[in-house]
C-alpha positions in Angstrom: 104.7 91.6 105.8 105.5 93.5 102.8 104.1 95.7 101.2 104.4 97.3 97.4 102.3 100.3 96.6 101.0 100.5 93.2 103.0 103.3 91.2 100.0 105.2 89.7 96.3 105.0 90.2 94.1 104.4 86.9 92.0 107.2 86.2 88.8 104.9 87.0 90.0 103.9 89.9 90.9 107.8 91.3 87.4 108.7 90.0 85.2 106.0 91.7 87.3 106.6 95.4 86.7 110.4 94.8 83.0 110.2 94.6 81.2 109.7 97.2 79.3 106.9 97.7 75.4 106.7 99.3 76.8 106.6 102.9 79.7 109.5 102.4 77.7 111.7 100.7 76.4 115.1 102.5 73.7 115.8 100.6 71.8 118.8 100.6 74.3 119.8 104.0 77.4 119.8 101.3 77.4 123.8 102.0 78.7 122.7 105.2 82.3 121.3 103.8 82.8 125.0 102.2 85.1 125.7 104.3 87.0 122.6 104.9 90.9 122.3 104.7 91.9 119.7 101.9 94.6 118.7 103.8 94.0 114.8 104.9 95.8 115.4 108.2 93.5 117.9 109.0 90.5 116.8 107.6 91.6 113.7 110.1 91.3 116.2 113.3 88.1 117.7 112.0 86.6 114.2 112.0 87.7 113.6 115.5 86.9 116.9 116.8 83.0 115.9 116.0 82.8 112.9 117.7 84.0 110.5 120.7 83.4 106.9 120.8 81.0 104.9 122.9 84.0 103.6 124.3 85.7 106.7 125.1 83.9 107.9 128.4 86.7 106.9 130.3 89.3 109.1 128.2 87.0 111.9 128.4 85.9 111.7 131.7 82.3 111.4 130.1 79.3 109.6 130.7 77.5 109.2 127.1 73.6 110.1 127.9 72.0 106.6 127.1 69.9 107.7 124.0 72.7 109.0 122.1 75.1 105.8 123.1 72.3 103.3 122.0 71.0 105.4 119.1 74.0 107.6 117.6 76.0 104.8 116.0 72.5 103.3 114.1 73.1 105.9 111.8 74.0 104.8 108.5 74.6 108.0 106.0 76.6 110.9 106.6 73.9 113.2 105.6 72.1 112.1 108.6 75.0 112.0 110.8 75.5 115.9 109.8 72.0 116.7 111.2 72.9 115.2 114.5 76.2 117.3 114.9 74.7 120.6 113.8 71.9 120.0 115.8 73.5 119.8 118.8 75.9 122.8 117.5 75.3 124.8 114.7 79.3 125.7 114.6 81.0 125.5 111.4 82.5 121.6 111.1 85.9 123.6 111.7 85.1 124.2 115.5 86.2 121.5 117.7 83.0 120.1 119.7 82.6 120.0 123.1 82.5 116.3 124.6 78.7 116.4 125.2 77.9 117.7 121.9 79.9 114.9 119.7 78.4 112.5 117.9 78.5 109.3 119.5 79.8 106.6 116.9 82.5 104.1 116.3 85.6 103.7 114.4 83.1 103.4 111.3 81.7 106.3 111.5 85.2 108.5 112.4 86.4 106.7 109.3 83.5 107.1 107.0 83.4 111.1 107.9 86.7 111.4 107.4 86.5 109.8 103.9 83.1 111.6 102.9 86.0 115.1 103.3 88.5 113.7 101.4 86.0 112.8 98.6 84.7 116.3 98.5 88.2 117.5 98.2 88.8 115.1 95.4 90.9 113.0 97.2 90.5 109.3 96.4 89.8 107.4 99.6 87.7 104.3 101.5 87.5 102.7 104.4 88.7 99.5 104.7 87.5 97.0 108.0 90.5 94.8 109.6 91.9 94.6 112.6 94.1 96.4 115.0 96.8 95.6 117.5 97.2 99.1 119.0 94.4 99.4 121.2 96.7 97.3 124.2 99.8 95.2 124.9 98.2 92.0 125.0 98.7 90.8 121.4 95.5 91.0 120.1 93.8 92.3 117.1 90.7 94.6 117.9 88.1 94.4 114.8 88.3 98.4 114.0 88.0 100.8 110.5 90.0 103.3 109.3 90.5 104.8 106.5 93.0 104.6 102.9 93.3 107.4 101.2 95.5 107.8 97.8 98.7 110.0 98.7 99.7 111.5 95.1 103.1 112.6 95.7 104.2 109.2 97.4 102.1 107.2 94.8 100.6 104.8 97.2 97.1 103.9 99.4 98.3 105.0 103.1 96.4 104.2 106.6 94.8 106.6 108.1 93.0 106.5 112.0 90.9 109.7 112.6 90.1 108.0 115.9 93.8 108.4 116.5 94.0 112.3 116.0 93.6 113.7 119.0 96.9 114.1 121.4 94.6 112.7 124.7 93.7 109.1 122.3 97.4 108.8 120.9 99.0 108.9 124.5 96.0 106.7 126.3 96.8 104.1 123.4 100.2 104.9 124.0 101.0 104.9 120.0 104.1 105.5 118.2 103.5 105.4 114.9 101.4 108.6 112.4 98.2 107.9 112.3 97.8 109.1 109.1 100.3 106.7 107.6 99.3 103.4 110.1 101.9 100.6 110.0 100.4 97.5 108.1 101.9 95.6 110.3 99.8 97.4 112.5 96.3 97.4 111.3 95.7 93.9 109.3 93.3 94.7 106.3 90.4 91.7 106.7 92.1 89.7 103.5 95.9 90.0 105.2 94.2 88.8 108.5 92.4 86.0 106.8 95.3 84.9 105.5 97.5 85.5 108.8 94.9 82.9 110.0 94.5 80.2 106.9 98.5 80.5 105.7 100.9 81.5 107.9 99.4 80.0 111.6 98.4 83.3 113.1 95.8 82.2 116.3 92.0 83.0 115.6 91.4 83.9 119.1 93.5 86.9 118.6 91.0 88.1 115.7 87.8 89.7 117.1 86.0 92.3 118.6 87.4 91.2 122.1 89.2 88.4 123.6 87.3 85.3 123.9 87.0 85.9 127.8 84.9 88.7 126.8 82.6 87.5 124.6 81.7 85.7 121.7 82.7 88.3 118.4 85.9 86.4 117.8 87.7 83.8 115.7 87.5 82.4 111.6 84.1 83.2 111.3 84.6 86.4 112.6 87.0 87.1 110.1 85.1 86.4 107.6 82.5 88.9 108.7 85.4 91.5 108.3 86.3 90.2 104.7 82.5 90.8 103.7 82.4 94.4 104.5 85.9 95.2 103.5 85.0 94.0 99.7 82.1 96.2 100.1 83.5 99.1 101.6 85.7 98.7 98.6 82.8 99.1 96.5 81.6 102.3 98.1 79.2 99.8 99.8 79.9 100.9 104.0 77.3 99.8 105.9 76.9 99.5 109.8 79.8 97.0 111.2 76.9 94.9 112.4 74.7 94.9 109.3 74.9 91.0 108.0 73.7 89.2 105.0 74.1 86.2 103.1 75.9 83.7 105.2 76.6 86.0 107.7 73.0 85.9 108.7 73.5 82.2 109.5 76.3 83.2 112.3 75.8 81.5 115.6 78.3 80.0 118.2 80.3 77.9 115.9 83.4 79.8 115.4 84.8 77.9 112.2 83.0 77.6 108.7 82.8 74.8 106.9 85.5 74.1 104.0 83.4 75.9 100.4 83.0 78.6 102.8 86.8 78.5 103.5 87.4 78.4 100.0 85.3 81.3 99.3 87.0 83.7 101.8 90.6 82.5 100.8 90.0 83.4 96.9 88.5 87.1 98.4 91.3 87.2 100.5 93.9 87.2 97.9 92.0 90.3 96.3 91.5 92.2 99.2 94.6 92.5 100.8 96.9 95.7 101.1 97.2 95.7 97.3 93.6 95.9 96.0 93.0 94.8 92.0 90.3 97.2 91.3 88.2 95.9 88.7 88.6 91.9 90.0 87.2 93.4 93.3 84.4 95.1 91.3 83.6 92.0 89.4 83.7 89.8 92.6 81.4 91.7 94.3 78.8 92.4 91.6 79.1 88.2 90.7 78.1 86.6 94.2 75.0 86.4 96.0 77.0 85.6 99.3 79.3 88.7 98.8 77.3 91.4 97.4 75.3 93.8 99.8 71.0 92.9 99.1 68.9 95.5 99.0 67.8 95.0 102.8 70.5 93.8 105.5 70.0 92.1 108.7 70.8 95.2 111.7 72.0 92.5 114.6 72.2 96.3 116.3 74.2 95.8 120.0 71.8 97.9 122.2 68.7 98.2 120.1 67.9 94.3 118.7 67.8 92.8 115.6 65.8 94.1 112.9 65.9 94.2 108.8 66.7 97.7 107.4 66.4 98.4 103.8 69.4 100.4 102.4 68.7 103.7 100.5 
């Protein structure tokens, strides 16, 4: 795959991605960025200092305390997420955590902190959902977040994995690339994936959040999923990874969609890709009931049930 960077950013495109959004924005705990490098590398460890992921007990040689795996990653807004780190240490952000005093997220929530400081450094950035083939050997791609973030001196949108910024995550994964400059070939944006599957062959079964042995979050439909919450993560829209609406409420076990649907996704797809056209993005959000984020989502939370939640 190959990929062309755009040679400037428009000035309404640098100011939208260097706002923050209703999810990246720290509210009245802003005073707590004041001392914050602006460097995005940085700003990358600071993120992963703060957290571990539900996942990561084994790396740490931690057992998450139920309450906080089950209840940690429901939390939408960055504000709130704030209150549950300086609760549990009242440190400057700066100070590296101790495992049992992290928040306990996902690669959302890494990403989406990590992206609320480069906003309030006036960096332009957003998360963008796809999928990853770094997290094994096995050849598939793990449904995962990260974060793009507009590097001014190389004129382009580069990957960045605060998950990956720790020394202890990059040799257990054994990685061999920069995390803050991820290999599209590497992380799949949802659009490229899509179109991996729909035009060059690539096998749905190696699309998911795990193999099919594993479960049943895999395959075209699950895709799909992705390509909704990338467009609106592109629109400063980042909700939970399991907050569903419009057809996505609708998902059961069938893993393929039916041909409109098909048709929908491939004309996102070829908007959402590595090389994003800002205002046909804008536009295709704000113009379709199945794309655009309602008012009140559908939480299909994994530990705590399904529920409706109405955004802020």
């Amino acid at each position: 795959m190959t990929f062309t960077p755009a040679a400037r950013l428009t000035p309404d495109t640098a100011a939208f991605y260097a706002t923050q959004s209703a999810f990246s924005d720290p509210g009245e705990l802003a005073p707590l960025y004041a001392d914050l490098p602006d460097d995005p590398a940085q700003l990358a460890v600071v993120a992963r200092d703060l957290m571990i992921h539900r996942g990561e007990g084994q790396q740490f040689h931690h057992t998450h305390p139920q309450d906080r795996l089950h209840n940690d990653a429901e939390t939408r807004y960055i504000d709130d997420i704030l209150r549950i780190i300086v609760g549990r240490d009242d440190a400057p952000l700066t100070r590296r955590r101790e495992v049992g005093d992290r928040f306990v997220g996902v690669c959302r929530d890494f990403s989406l902190l990590h992206c609320s400081f480069l906003r309030h450094a006036g960096i332009p950035a957003r998360i963008r959902s796809g999928f990853a083939d770094y997290f094994g050997n096995n050849g598939f791609h793990c449904d995962h977040v990260v974060t793009e973030y507009w590097d001014a001196e190389r004129g382009a949108w580069l990957l960045a994995d605060a998950q990956l910024a720790d020394p202890l995550v990059t040799d257990y994964w054994k990685v061999d690339f920069d995390p803050m400059d991820v290999p599209r070939d590497r992380f799949l944006v949802a659009g490229e994936a899509w179109r991996a599957i729909r035009e060059r062959g690539a096998d749905p079964e190696t699309f998911g959040l795990h193999p099919p042995a594993e479960g049943p979050f895999w395959g075209e439909r699950f895709v799909a999923g992705n390509v909704r919450l990338d467009l609106a993560a592109l629109n400063k829209v980042e909700t939970l990874l399991w907050d569903v609406w419009g057809e996505g409420e609708g998902e059961g076990e069938e893993r393929t969609l039916p041909d409109p649907s098909r048709e929908l996704y491939d004309r996102v797809a070829l908007v959402i890709g590595d090389d994003v056209p800002f205002d046909t993005a804008r536009e295709l959000f704000a113009g379709n009931d199945t794309l655009r984020t309602p008012k009140t989502v559908l939480c299909m939370a994994p530990y705590n049930g399904t529920s409706r939640v109405t955004l802020r």
